[in-house]
C-alpha angles and dihedrals in degrees: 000000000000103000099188102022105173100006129122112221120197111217128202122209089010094164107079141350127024085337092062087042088053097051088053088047093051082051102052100047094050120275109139092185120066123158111196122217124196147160098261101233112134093243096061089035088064082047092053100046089048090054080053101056093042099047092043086051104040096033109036130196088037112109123199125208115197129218128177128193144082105304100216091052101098097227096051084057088049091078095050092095 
């Protein structure tokens, strides 16, 4: 069953954690969409280009946006779009 089948889905935090498990959830069970929010530090944007390229490759045809940046910095949600 295929709960969000279509959607796109903005994750804060998507590097690690709870965040990273909830950006492979969202895959699997069909966005297609998935824009991924972190800090910006070189340590979590190799985390996050690591969740991409798994989430394009194991969950085709899912496709993930990045954005780093402090969230609550209105430029950073700019880019949420």
């Amino acid at each position: 069953m295929a709960l969000l089948a279509g959607k796109t889905v903005c994750i804060t935090g998507s590097s690690r954690g709870i965040g990273r498990a909830t950006a492979i959830e969202c895959a699997k069970h069909g966005a297609t969409g998935l824009i991924l929010h972190f800090l910006g530090d070189a340590v979590t944007e190799q985390e996050v280009l690591s969740l991409k390229q798994e989430i394009e490759t194991k969950y085709a045809p899912a496709k993930a946006a990045i954005v780093p940046g402090d969230i609550a910095d209105p430029a950073t949600s700019s880019k949420v779009r």
